[in-house]
N, C-alpha and C positions, 0 to 999 in steps of 0.2 A: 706440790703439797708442802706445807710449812710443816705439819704437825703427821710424826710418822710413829705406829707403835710397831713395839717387833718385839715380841715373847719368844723364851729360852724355855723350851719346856722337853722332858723325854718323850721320847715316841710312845712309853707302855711304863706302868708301874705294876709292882708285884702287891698283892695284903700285904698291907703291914708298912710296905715301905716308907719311909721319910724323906722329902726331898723339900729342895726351896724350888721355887718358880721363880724366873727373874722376869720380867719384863720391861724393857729399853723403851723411851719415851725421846724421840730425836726430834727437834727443831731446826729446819731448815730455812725458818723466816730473816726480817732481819730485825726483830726484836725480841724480849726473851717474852717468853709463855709461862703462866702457873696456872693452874687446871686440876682436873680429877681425875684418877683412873680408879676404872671399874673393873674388878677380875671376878668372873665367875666362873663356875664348876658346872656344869647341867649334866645329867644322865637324860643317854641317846635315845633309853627307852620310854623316859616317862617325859622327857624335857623338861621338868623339875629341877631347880634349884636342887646341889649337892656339898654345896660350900659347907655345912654344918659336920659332915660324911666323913669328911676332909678334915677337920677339924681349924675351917678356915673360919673367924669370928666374923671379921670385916674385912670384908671384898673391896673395901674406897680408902685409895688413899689419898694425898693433893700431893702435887710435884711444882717445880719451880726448874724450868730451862732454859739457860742463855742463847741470846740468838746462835744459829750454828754449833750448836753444844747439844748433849743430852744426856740424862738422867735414868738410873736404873734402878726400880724399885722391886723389891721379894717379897716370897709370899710362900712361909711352910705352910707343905701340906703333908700327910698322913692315912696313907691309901686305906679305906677302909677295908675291911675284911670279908668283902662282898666282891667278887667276879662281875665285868659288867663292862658297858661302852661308856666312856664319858668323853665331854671335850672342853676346854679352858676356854673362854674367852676375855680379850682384855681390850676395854674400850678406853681413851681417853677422848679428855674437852679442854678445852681449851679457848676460852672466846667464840668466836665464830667458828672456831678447826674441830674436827673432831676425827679418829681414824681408830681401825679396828680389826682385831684379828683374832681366829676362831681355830683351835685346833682337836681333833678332836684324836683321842689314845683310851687304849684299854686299861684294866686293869685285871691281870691274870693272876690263875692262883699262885699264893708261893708254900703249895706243897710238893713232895715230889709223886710225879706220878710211877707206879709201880707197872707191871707188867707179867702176867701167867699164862704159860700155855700148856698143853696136854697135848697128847697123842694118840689119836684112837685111830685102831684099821676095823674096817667092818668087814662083812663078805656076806651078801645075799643080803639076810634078811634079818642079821643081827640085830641086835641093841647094845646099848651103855651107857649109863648114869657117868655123869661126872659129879664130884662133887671137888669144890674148892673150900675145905674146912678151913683154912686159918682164913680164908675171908670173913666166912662165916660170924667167928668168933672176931673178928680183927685182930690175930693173932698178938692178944695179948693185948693190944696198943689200945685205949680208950679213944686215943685222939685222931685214929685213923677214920677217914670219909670213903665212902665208894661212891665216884660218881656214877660210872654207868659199866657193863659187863658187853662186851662186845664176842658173840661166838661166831667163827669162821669154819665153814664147811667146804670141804676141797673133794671135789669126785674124781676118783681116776678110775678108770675101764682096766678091767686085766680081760687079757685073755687067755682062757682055760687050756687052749692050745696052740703049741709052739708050731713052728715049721721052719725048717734049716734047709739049706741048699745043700748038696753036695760041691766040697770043694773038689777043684782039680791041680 
């Protein structure tokens, strides 16, 4: 292959994060190449174009490589504030050459997730309300989200009667 792309990108970004994208554009031939690369953004769930998301304007830029040499071109981006699959792709051309690579990273929340548990023993045929009032309210926070409430119920058997060996 004369014409090789090889994109620098993280595995995951957080909301909110800012990061450059690099993308290496290497010439193995024995003449130099000037050409276009193509970077896009797509979401995993719609396959839609995301580069706007991003706050990427234009995805094309032209490059110029000497034979045996190569060329790295960036690309900020600015993870939206949406949770979700996406993955980068970055094509270039170059005359007749063309090469291309596709990766695809999440983007996870960047809040912190928090954590509450309770303690309840029942016996027969009890009941119990729980309530988690600063949920409720989001104690106090305006800015706090609940994504979802997870209750775990754990049974254990007692038995109402003992029995002990005699020791000797």
């Amino acid at each position: 292959k004369d014409l090789m792309v090889r994109p620098y990108a993280p595995r995951f970004l957080r909301e909110g994060d800012e990061a450059e994208i690099r993308v290496q554009v290497n010439n193995a031939g024995s003449e130099a190449l000037s050409g276009e690369l193509l970077f896009e953004i797509e979401s995993l769930d719609s396959g839609k174009s995301a580069l706007a998301e991003f706050g990427v304007k234009d995805g094309k830029k032209r490059f110029q490589v000497e034979k045996g040499g190569s060329v790295t071109l960036t690309f900020a981006v600015k993870a939206p504030k949406m949770v979700g699959e996406y993955a980068f792709r970055a094509t270039a051309k170059a005359g007749a050459f063309e090469d291309g690579e596709r990766r695809p990273f999440p983007v996870l929340p960047s809040r912190l997730h928090l954590v509450q548990s309770r303690f309840v023993s029942l016996h027969g045929r009890d009941k119990k309300t729980l309530e988690f009032r600063d949920m409720a309210n989001k104690g106090g926070d305006p800015s706090l989200t609940s994504e979802k409430m997870v209750v775990n119920a754990d049974a254990q058997l007692r038995s109402e009667e003992h029995t002990s060996e005699p020791s000797h």
